[in-house]
BALOBA-1460 file (C-alpha; in Angstrom, 3 decimals):
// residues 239
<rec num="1" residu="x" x="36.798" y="61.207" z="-26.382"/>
<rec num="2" residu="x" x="39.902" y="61.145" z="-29.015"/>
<rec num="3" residu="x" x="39.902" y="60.666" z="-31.946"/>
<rec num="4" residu="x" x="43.462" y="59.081" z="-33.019"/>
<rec num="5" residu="x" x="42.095" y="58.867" z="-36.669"/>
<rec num="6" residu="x" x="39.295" y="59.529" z="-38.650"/>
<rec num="7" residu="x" x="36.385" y="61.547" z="-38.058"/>
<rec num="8" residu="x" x="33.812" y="61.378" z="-34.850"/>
<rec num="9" residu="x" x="30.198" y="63.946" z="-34.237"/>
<rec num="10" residu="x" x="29.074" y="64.209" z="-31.012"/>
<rec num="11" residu="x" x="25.532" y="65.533" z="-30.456"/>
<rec num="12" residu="x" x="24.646" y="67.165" z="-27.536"/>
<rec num="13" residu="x" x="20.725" y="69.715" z="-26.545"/>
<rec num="14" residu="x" x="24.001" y="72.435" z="-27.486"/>
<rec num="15" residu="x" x="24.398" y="70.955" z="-31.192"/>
<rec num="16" residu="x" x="27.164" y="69.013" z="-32.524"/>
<rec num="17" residu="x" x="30.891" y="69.069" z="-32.272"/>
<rec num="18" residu="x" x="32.857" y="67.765" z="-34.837"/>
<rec num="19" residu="x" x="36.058" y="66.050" z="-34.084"/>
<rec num="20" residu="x" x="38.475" y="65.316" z="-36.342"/>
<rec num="21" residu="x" x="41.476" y="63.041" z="-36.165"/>
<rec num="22" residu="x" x="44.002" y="64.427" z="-33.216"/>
<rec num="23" residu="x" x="41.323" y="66.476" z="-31.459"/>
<rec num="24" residu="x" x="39.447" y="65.681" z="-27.704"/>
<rec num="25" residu="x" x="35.589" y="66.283" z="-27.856"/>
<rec num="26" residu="x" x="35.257" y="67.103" z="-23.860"/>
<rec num="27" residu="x" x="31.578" y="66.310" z="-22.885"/>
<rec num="28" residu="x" x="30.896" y="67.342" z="-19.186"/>
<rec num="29" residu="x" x="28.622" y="65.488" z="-16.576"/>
<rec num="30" residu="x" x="25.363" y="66.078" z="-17.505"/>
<rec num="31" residu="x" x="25.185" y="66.138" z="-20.915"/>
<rec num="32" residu="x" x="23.251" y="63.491" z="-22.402"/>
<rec num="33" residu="x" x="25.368" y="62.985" z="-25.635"/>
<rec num="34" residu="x" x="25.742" y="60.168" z="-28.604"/>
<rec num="35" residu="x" x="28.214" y="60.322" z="-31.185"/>
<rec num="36" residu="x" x="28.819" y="58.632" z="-34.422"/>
<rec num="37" residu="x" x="32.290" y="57.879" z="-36.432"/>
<rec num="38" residu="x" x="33.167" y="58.076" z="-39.977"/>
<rec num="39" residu="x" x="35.791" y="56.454" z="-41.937"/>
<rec num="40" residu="x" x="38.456" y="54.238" z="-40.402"/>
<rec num="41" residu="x" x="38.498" y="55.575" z="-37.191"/>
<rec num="42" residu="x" x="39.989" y="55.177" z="-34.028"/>
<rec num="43" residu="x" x="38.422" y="56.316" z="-31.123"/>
<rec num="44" residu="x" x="40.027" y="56.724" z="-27.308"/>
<rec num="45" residu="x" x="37.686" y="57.062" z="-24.014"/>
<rec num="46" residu="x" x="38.622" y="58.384" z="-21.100"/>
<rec num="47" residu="x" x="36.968" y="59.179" z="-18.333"/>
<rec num="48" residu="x" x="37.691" y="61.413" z="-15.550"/>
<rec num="49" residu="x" x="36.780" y="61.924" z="-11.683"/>
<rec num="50" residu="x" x="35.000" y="64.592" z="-10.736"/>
<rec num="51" residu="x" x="37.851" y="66.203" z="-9.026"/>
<rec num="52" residu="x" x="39.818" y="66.521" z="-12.286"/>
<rec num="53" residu="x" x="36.495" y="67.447" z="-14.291"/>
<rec num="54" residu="x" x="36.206" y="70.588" z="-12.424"/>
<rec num="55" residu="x" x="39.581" y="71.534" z="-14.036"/>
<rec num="56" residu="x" x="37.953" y="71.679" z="-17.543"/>
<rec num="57" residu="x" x="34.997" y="73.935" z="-18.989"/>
<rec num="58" residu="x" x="31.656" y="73.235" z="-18.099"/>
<rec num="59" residu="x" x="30.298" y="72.877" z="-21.697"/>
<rec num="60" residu="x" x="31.120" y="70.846" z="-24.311"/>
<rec num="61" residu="x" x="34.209" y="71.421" z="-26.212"/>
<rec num="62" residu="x" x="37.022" y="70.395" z="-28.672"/>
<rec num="63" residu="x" x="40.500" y="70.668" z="-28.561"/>
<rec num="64" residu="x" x="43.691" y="70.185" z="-30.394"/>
<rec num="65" residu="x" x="45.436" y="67.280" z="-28.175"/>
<rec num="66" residu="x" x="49.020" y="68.447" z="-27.790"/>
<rec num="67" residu="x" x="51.769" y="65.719" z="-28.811"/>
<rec num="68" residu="x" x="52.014" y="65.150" z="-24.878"/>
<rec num="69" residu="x" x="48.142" y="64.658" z="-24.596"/>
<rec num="70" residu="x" x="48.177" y="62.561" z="-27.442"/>
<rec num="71" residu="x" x="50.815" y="59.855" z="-26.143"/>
<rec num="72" residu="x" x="48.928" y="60.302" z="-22.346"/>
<rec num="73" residu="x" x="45.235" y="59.419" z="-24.168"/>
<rec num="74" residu="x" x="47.605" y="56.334" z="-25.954"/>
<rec num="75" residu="x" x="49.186" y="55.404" z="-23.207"/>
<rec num="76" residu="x" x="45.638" y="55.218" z="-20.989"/>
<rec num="77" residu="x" x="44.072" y="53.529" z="-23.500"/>
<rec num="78" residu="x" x="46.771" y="50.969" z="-25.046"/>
<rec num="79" residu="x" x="47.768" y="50.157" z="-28.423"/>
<rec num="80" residu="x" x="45.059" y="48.206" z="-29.276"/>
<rec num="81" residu="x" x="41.776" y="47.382" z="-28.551"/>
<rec num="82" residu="x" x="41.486" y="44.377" z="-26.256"/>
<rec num="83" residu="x" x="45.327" y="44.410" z="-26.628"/>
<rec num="84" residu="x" x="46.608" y="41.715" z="-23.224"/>
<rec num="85" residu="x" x="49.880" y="43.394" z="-24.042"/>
<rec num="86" residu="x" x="48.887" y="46.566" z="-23.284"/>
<rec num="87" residu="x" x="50.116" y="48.088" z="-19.595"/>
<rec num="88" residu="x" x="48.324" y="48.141" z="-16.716"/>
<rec num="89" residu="x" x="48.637" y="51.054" z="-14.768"/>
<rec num="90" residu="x" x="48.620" y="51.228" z="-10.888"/>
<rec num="91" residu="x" x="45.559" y="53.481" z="-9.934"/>
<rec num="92" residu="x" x="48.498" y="56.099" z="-8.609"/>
<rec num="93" residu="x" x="49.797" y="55.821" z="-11.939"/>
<rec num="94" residu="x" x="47.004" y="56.227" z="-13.756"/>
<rec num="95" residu="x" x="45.990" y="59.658" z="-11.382"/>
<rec num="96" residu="x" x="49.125" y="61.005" z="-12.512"/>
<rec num="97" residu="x" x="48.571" y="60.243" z="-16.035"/>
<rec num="98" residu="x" x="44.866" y="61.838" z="-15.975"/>
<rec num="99" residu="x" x="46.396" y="65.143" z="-14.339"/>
<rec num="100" residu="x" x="49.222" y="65.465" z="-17.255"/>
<rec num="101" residu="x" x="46.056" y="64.975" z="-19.476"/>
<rec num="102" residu="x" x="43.950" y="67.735" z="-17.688"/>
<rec num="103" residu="x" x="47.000" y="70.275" z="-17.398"/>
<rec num="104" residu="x" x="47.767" y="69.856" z="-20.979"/>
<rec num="105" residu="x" x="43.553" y="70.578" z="-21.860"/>
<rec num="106" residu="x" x="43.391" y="73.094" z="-19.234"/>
<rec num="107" residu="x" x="45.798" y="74.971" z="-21.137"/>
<rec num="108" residu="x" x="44.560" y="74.240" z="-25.251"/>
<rec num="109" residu="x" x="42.838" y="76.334" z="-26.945"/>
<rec num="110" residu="x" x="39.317" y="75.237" z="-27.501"/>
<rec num="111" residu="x" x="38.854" y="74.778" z="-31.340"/>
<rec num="112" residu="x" x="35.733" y="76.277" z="-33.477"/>
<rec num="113" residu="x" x="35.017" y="72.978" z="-34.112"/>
<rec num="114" residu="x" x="31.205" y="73.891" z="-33.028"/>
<rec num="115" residu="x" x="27.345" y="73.911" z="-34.956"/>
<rec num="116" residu="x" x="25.279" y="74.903" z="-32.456"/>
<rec num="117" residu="x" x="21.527" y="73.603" z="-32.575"/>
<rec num="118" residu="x" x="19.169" y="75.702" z="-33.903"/>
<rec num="119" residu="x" x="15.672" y="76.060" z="-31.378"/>
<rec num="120" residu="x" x="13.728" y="78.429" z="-33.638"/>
<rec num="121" residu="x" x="11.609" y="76.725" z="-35.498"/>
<rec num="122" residu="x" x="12.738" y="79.046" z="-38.846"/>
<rec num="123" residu="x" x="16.301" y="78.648" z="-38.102"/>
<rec num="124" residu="x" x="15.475" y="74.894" z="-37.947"/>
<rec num="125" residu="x" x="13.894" y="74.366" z="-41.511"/>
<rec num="126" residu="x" x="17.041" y="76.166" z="-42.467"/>
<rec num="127" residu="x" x="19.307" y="73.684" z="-41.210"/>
<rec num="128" residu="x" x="17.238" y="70.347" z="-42.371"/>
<rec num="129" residu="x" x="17.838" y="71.907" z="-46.277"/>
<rec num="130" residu="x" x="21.608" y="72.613" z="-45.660"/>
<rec num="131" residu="x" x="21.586" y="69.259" z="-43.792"/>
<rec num="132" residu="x" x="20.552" y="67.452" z="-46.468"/>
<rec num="133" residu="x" x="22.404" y="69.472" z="-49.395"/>
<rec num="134" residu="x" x="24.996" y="71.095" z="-47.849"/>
<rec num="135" residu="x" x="25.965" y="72.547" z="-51.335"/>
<rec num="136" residu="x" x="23.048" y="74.255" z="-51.667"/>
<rec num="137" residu="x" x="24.128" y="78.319" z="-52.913"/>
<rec num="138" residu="x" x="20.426" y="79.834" z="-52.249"/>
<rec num="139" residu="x" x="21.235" y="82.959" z="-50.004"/>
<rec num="140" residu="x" x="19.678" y="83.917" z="-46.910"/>
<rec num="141" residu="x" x="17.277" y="86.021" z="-48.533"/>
<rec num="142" residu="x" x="15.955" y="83.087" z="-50.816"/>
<rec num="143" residu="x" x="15.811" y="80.776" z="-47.904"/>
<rec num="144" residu="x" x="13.631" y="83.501" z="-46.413"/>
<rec num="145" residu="x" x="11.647" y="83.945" z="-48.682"/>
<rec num="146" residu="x" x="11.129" y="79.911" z="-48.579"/>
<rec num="147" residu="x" x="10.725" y="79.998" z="-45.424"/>
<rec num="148" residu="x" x="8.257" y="83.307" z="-45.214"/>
<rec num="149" residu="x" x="11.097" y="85.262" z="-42.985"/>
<rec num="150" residu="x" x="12.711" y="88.166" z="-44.052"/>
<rec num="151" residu="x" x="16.465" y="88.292" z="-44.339"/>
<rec num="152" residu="x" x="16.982" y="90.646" z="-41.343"/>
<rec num="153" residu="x" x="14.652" y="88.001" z="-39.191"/>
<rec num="154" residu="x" x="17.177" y="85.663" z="-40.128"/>
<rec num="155" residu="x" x="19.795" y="87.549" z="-39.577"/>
<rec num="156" residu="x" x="19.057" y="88.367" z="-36.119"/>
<rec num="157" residu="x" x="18.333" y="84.804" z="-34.909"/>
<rec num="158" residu="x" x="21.754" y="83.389" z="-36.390"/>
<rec num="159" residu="x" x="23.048" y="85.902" z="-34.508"/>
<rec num="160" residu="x" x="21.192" y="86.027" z="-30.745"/>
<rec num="161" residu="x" x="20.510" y="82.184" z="-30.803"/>
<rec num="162" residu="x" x="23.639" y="80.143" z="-32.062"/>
<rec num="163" residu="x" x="26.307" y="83.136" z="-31.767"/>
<rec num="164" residu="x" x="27.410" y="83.225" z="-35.521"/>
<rec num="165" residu="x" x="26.046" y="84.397" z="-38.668"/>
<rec num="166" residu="x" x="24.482" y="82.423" z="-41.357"/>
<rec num="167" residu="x" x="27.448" y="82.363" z="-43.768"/>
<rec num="168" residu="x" x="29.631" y="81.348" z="-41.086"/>
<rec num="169" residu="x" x="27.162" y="78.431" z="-39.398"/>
<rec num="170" residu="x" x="26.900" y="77.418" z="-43.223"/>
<rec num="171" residu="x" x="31.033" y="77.066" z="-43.349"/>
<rec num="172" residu="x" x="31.008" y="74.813" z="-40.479"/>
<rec num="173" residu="x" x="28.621" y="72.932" z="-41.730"/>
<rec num="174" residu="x" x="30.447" y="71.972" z="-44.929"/>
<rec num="175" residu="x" x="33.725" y="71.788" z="-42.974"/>
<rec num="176" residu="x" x="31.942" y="68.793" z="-41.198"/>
<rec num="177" residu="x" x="30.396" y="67.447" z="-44.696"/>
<rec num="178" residu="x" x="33.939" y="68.098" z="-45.997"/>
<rec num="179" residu="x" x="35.882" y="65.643" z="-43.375"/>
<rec num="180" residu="x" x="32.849" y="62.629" z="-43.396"/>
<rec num="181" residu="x" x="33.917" y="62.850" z="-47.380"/>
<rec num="182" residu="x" x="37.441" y="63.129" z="-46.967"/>
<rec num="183" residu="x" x="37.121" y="60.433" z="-44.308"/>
<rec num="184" residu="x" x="35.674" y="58.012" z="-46.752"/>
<rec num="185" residu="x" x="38.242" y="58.694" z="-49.311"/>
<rec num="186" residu="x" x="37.416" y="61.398" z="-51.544"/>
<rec num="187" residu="x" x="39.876" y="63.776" z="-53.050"/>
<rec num="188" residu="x" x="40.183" y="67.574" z="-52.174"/>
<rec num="189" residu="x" x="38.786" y="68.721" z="-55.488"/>
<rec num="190" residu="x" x="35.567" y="66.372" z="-55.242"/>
<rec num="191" residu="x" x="35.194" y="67.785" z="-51.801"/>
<rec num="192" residu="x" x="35.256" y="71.282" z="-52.413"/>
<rec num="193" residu="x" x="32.411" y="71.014" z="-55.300"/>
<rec num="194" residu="x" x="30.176" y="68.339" z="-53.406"/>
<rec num="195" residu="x" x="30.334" y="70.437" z="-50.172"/>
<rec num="196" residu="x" x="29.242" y="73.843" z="-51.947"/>
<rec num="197" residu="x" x="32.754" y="75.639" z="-52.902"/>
<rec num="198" residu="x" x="32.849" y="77.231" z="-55.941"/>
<rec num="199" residu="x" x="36.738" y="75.931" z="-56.605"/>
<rec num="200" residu="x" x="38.990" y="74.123" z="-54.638"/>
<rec num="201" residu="x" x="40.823" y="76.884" z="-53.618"/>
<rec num="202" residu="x" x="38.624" y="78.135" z="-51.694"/>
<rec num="203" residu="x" x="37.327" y="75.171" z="-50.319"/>
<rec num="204" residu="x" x="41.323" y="74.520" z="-48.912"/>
<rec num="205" residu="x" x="41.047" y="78.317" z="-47.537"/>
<rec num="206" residu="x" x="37.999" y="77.652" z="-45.684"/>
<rec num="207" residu="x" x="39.643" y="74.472" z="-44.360"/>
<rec num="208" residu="x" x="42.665" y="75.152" z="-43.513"/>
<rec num="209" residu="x" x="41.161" y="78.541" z="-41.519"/>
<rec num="210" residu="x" x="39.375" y="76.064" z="-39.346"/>
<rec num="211" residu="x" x="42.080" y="73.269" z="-38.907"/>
<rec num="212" residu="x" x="44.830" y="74.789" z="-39.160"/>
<rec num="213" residu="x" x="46.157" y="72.532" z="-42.184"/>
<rec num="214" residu="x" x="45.139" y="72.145" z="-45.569"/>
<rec num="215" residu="x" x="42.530" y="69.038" z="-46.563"/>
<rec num="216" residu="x" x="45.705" y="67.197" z="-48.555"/>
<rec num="217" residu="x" x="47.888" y="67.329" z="-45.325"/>
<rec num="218" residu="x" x="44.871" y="66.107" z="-43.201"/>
<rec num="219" residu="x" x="44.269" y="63.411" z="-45.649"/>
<rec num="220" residu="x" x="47.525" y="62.202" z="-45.501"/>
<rec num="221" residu="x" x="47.873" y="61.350" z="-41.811"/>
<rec num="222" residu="x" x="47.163" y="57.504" z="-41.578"/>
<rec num="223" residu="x" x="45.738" y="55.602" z="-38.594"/>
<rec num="224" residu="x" x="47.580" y="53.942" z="-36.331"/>
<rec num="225" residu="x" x="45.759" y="52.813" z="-33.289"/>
<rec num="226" residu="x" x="42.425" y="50.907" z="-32.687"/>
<rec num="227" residu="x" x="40.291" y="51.838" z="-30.082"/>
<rec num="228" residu="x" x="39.785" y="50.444" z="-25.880"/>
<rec num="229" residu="x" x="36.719" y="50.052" z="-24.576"/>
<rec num="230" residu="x" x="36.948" y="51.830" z="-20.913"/>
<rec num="231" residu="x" x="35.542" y="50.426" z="-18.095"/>
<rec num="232" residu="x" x="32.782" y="52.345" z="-15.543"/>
<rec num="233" residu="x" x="35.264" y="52.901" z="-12.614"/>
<rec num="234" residu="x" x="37.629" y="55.085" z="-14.702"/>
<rec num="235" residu="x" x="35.006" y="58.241" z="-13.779"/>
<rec num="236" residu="x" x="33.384" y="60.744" z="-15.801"/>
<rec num="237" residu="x" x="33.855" y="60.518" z="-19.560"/>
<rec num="238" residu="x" x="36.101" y="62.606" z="-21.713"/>
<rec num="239" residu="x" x="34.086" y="62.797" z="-24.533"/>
């Protein structure tokens, strides 16, 4: 799944992966997965055979499509949704096309574009009051205390169960809050204070640590593309 603009979540029992505009969300066989979009966005499907899906991690990933996986995804998918224009491949063709696309993931870096889905039932009371305020400052220790865990407790599961500690499970998080908002419109400096920074600065940091380009740049980049629906035979999905 691509998303050519805008911003897309896709849920899976692992947690969610946020995909922002130019990135692949990879979802393998298996995987019972839903997603939803934000903003104007533009989302690409493509699905792949099981002979190509070996090729590609067995858990659910993200990564930053190159500029020659981007124009193989457009080219796939057409320039427009339902778009009679839009070339029809031979299913040679089309093999080739999905093995450029493969090559070019098999080689990307996957992008810590991740918030895994916390299991403990502490972790996950936690995560429905950062969920719903994602601004929220209390420390671990307060949460805790909330909660009736101690801080180490806490500590320990961020770290054995989802792989990351609290601080930075919080930053990803707001990084997601951060592009739905920025998605929809809202300027950097709104962003940073509804999502929890304490100044934009360090809001664009965080961001840009993540992204790998600051939240002005990102906002900047204007959709171009509307989405295909794909049909069953292409294979497995990409996304």
């Amino acid at each position: 799944m691509y998303a050519a603009s805008g911003v897309l979540a896709v849920h899976t029992e692992r947690g969610m992966s946020i995909v922002p505009a130019n990135r692949v969300a990879w979802t393998p066989a298996g995987f019972t997965h839903y997603h939803r979009a934000h903003g104007d966005t533009d989302i690409r499907i493509v699905f792949l055979p099981p002979s190509l899906a070996r090729l590609i991690p067995d858990h659910p990933a993200v990564f930053l499509a190159s500029d020659l996986a981007r124009e193989v995804l457009l080219a796939l998918t057409g320039p427009r949704n339902y778009d009679d224009t839009a070339p029809h491949y031979s299913r040679s063709a089309r093999s080739r096309l999905l093995r450029v696309l493969v090559d070019e993931l098999h080689e990307a870096h996957e992008q810590p574009l991740q918030l895994p889905e916390p299991q403990d039932d502490r972790l996950q009371a936690i995560a429905r009051m950062l969920y719903e305020n994602p601004a929220d400052n209390t420390s671990l220790a307060e949460l805790g205390k909330t909660i009736g865990a101690s801080t180490r407790t806490l500590s320990r599961l961020f770290r054995n169960e989802l792989g990351m500690t609290f601080y930075e499970w919080r930053t990803q998080l707001r990084i997601y809050h951060a592009l739905v908002l920025l998605a929809d419109g809202r300027e950097t400096t709104q962003t940073a204070y509804a999502c929890g920074w304490a100044n934009p600065s360090s809001f664009i940091a965080a961001f840009t640590n993540i992204l790998g380009t600051t939240p002005g740049r990102y906002r900047t980049k204007s959709p171009d593309h509307r989405p295909r629906v794909p049909t069953p035979e292409d294979g497995q999905v990409l996304g």
